[in-house]
mmCIF file of the N, C-alpha and C atoms, coordinates in Angstrom:
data_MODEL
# 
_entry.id   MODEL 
# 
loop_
_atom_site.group_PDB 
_atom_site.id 
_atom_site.type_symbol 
_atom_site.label_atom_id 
_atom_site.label_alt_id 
_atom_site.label_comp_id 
_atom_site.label_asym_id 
_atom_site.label_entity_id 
_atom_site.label_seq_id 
_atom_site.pdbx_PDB_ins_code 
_atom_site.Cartn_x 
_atom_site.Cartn_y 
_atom_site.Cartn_z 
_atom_site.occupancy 
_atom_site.B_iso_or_equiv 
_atom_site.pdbx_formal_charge 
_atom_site.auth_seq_id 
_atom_site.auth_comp_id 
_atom_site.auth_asym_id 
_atom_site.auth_atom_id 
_atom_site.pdbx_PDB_model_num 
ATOM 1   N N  . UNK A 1 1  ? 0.836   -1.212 0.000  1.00 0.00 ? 1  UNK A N  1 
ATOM 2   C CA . UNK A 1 1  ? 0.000   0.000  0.000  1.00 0.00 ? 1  UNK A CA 1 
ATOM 3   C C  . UNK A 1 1  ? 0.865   1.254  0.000  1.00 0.00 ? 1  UNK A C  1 
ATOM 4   N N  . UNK A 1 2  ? 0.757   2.362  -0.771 1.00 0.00 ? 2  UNK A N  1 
ATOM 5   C CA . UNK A 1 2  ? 1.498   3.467  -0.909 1.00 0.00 ? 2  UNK A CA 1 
ATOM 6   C C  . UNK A 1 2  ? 0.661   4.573  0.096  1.00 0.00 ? 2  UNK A C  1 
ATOM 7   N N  . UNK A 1 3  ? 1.645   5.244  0.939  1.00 0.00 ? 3  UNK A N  1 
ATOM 8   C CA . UNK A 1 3  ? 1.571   6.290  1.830  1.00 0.00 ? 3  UNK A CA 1 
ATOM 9   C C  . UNK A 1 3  ? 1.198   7.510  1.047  1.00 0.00 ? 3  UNK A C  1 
ATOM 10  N N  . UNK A 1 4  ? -0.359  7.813  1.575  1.00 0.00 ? 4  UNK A N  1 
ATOM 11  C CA . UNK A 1 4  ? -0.481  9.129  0.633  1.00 0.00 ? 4  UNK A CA 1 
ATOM 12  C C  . UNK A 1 4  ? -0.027  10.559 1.420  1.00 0.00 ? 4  UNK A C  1 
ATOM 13  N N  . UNK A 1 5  ? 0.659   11.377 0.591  1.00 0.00 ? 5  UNK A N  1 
ATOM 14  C CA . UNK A 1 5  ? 1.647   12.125 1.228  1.00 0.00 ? 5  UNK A CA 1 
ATOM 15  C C  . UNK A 1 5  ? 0.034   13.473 1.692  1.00 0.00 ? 5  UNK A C  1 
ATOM 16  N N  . UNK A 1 6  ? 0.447   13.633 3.406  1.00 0.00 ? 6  UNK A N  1 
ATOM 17  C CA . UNK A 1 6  ? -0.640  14.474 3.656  1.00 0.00 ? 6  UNK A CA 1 
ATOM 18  C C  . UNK A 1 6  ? -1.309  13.703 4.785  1.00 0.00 ? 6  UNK A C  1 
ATOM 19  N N  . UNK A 1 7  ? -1.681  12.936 4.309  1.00 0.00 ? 7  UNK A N  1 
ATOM 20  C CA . UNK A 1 7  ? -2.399  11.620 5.355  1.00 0.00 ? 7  UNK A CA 1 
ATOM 21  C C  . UNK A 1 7  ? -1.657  11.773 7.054  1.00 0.00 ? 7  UNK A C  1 
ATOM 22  N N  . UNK A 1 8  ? -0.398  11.277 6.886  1.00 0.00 ? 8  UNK A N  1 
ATOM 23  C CA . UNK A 1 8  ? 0.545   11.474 7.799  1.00 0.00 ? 8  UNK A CA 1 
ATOM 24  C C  . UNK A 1 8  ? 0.867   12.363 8.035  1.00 0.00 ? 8  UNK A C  1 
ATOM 25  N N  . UNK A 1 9  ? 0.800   13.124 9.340  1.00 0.00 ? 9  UNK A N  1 
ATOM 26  C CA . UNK A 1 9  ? 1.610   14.543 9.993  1.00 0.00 ? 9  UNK A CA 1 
ATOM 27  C C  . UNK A 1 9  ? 3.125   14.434 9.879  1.00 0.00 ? 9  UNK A C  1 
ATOM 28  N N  . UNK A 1 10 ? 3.727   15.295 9.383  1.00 0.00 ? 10 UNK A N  1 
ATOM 29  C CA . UNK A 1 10 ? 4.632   15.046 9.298  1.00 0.00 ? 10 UNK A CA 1 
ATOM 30  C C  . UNK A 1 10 ? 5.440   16.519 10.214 1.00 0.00 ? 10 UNK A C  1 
ATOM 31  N N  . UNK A 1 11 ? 7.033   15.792 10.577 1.00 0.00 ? 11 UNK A N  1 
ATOM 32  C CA . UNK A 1 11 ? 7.097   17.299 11.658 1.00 0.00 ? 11 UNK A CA 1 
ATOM 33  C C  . UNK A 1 11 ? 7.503   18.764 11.384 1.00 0.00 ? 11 UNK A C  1 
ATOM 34  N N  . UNK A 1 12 ? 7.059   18.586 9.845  1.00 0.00 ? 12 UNK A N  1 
ATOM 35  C CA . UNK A 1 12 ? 6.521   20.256 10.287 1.00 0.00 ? 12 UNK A CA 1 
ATOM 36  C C  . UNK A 1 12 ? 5.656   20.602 10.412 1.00 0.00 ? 12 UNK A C  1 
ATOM 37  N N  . UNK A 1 13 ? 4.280   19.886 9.705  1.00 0.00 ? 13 UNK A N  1 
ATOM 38  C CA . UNK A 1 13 ? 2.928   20.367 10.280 1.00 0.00 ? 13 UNK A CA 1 
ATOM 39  C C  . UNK A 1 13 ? 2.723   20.096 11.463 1.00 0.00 ? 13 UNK A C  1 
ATOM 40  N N  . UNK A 1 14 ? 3.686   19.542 12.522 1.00 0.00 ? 14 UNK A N  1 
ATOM 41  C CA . UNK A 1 14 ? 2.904   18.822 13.868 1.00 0.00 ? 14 UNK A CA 1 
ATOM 42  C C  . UNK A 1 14 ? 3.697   20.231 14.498 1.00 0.00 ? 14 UNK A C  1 
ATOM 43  N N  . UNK A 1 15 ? 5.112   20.716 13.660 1.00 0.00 ? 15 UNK A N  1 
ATOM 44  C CA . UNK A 1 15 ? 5.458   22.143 14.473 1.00 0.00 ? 15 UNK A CA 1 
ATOM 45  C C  . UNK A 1 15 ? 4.173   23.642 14.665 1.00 0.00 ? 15 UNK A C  1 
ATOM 46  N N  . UNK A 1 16 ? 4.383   23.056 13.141 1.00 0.00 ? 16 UNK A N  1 
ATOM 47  C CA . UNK A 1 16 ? 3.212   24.366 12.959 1.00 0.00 ? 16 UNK A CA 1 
ATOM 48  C C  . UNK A 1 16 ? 1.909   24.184 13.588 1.00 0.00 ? 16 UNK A C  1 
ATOM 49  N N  . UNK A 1 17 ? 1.573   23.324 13.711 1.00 0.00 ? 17 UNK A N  1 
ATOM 50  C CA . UNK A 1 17 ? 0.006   23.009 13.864 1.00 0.00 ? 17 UNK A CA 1 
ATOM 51  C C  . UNK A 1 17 ? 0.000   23.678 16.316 1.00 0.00 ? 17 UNK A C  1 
ATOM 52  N N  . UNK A 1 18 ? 1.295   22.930 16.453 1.00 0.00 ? 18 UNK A N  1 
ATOM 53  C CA . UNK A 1 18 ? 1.412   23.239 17.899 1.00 0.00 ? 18 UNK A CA 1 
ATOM 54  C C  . UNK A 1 18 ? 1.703   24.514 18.373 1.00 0.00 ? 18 UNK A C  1 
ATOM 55  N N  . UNK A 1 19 ? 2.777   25.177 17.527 1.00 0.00 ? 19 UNK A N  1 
ATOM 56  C CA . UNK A 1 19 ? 2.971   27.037 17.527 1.00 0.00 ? 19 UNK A CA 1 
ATOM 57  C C  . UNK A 1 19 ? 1.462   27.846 17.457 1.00 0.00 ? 19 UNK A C  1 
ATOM 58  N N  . UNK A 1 20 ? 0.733   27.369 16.233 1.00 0.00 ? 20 UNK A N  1 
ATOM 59  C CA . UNK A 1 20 ? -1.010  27.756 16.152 1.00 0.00 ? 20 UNK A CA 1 
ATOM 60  C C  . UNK A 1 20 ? -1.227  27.665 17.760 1.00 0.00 ? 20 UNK A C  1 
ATOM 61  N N  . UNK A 1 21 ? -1.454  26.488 18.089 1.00 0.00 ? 21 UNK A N  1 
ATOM 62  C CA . UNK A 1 21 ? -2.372  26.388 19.070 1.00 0.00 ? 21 UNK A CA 1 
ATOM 63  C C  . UNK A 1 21 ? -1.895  27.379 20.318 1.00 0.00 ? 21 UNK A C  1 
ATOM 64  N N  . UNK A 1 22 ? -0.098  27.344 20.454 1.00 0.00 ? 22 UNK A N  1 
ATOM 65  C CA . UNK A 1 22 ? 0.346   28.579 21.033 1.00 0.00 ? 22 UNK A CA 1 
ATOM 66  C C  . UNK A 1 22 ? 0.099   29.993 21.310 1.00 0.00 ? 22 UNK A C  1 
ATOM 67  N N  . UNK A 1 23 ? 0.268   30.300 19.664 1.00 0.00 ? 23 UNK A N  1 
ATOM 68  C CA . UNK A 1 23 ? -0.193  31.761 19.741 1.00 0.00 ? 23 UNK A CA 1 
ATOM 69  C C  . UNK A 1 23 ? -2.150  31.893 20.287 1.00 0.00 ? 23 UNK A C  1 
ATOM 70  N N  . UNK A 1 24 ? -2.738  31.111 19.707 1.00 0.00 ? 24 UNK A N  1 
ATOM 71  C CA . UNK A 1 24 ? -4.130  30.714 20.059 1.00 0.00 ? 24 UNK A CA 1 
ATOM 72  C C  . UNK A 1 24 ? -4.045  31.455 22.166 1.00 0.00 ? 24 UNK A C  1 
ATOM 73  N N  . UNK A 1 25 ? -3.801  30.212 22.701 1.00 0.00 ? 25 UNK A N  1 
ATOM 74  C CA . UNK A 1 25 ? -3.874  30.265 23.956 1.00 0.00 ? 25 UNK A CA 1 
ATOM 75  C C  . UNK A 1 25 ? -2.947  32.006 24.266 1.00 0.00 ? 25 UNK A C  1 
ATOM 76  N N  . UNK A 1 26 ? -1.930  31.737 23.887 1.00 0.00 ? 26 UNK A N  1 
ATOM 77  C CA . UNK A 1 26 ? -1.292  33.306 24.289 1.00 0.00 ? 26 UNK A CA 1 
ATOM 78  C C  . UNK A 1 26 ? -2.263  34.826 23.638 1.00 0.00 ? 26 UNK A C  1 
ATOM 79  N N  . UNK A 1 27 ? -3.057  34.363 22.842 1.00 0.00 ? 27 UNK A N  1 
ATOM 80  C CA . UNK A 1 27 ? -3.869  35.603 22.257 1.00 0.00 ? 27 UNK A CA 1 
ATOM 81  C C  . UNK A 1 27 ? -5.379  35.335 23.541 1.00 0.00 ? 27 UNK A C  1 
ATOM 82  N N  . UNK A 1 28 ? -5.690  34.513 24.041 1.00 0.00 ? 28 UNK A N  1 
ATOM 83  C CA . UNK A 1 28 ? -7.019  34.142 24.458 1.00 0.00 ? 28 UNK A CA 1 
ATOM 84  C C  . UNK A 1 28 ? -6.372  35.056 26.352 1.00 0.00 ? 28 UNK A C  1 
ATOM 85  N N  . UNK A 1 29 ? -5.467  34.431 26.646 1.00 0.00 ? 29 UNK A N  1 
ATOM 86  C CA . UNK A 1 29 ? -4.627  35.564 27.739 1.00 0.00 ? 29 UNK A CA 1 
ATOM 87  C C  . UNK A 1 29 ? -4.433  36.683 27.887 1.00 0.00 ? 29 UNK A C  1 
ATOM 88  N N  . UNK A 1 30 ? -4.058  37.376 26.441 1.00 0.00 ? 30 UNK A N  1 
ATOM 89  C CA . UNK A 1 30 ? -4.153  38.788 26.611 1.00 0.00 ? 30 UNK A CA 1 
ATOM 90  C C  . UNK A 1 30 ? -5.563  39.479 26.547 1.00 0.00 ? 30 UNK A C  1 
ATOM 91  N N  . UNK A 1 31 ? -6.451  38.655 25.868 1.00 0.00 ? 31 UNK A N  1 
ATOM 92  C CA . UNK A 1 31 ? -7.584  39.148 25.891 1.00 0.00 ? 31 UNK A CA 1 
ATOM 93  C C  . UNK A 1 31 ? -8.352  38.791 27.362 1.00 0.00 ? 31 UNK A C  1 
ATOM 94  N N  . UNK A 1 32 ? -7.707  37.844 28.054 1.00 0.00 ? 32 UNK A N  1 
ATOM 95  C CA . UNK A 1 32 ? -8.615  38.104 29.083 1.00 0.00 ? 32 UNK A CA 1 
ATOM 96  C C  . UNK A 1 32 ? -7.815  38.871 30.185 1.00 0.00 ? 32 UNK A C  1 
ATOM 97  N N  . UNK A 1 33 ? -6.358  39.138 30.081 1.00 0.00 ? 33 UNK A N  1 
ATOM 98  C CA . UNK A 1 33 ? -6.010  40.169 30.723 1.00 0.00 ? 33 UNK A CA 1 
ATOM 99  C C  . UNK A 1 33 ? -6.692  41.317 30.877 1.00 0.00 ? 33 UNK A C  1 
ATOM 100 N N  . UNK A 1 34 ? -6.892  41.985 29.649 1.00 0.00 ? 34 UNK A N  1 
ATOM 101 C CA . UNK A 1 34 ? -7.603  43.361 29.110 1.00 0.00 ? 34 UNK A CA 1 
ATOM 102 C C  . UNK A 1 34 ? -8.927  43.609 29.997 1.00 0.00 ? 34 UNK A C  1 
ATOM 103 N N  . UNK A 1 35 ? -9.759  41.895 29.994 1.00 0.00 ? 35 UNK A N  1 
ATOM 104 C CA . UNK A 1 35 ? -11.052 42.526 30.714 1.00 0.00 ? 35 UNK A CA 1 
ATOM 105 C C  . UNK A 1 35 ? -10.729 42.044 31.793 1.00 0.00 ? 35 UNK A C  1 
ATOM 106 N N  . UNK A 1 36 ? -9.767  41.518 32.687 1.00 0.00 ? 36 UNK A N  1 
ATOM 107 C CA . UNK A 1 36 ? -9.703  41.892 34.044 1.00 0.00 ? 36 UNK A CA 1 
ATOM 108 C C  . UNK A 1 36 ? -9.089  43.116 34.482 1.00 0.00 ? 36 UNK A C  1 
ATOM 109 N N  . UNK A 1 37 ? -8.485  43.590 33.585 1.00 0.00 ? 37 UNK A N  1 
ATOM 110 C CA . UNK A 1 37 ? -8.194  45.052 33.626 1.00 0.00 ? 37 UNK A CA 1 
ATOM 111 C C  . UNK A 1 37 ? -8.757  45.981 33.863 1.00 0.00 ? 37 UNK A C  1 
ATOM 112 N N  . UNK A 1 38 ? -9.962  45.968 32.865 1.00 0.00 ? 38 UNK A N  1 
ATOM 113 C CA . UNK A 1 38 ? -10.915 46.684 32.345 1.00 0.00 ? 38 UNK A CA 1 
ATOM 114 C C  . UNK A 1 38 ? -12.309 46.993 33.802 1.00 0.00 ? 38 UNK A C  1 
ATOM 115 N N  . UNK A 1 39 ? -12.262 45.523 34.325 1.00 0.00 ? 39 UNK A N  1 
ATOM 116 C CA . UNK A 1 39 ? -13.163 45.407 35.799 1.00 0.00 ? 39 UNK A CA 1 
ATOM 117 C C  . UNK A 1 39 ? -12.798 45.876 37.183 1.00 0.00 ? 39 UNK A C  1 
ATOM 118 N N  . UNK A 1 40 ? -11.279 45.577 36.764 1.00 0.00 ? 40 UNK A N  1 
ATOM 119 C CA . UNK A 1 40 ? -10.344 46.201 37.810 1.00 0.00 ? 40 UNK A CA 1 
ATOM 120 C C  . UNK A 1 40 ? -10.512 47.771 38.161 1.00 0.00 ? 40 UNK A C  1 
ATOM 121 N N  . UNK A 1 41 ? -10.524 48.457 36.600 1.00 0.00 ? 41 UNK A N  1 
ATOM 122 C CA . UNK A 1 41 ? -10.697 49.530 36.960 1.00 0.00 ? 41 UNK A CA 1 
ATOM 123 C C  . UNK A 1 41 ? -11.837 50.176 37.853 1.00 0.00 ? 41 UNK A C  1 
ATOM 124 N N  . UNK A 1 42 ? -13.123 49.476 36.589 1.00 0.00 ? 42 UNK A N  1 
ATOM 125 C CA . UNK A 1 42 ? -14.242 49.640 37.481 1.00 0.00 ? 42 UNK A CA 1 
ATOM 126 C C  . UNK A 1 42 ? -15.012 49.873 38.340 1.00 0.00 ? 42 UNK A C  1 
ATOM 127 N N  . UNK A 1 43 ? -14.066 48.365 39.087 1.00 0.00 ? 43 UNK A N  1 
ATOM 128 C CA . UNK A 1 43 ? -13.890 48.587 40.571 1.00 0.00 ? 43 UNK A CA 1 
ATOM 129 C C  . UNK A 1 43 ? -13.651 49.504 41.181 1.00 0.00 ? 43 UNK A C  1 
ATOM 130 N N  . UNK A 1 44 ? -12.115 50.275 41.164 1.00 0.00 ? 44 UNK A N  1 
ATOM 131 C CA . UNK A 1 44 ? -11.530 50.909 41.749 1.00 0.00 ? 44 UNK A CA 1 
ATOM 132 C C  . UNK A 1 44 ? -12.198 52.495 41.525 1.00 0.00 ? 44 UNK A C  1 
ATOM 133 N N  . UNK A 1 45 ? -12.768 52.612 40.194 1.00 0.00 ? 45 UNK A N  1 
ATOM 134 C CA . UNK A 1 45 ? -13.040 54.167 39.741 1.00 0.00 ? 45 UNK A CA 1 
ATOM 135 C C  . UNK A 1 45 ? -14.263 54.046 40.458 1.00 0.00 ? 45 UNK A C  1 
# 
């Protein structure tokens, strides 16, 4: 049986695919920094 190329992750899509999910989680952080920020102030004003 011949390996269809794609089928298999190969390691650069398994790099790339894990950096994604990186920046993902590191973008979902700053955004929830912002609105604890944002409540923080709230609070305080």
């Amino acid at each position: 049986m011949k390996k269809i190329k794609g089928i298999f992750p190969t390691k650069y899509t398994l790099i790339r695919y894990v950096s994604q999910e990186i920046l993902l989680m590191e973008n979902a952080c700053k955004i929830r920094d912002v609105q604890v920020n944002k409540m923080f102030l709230q609070i305080t004003l």
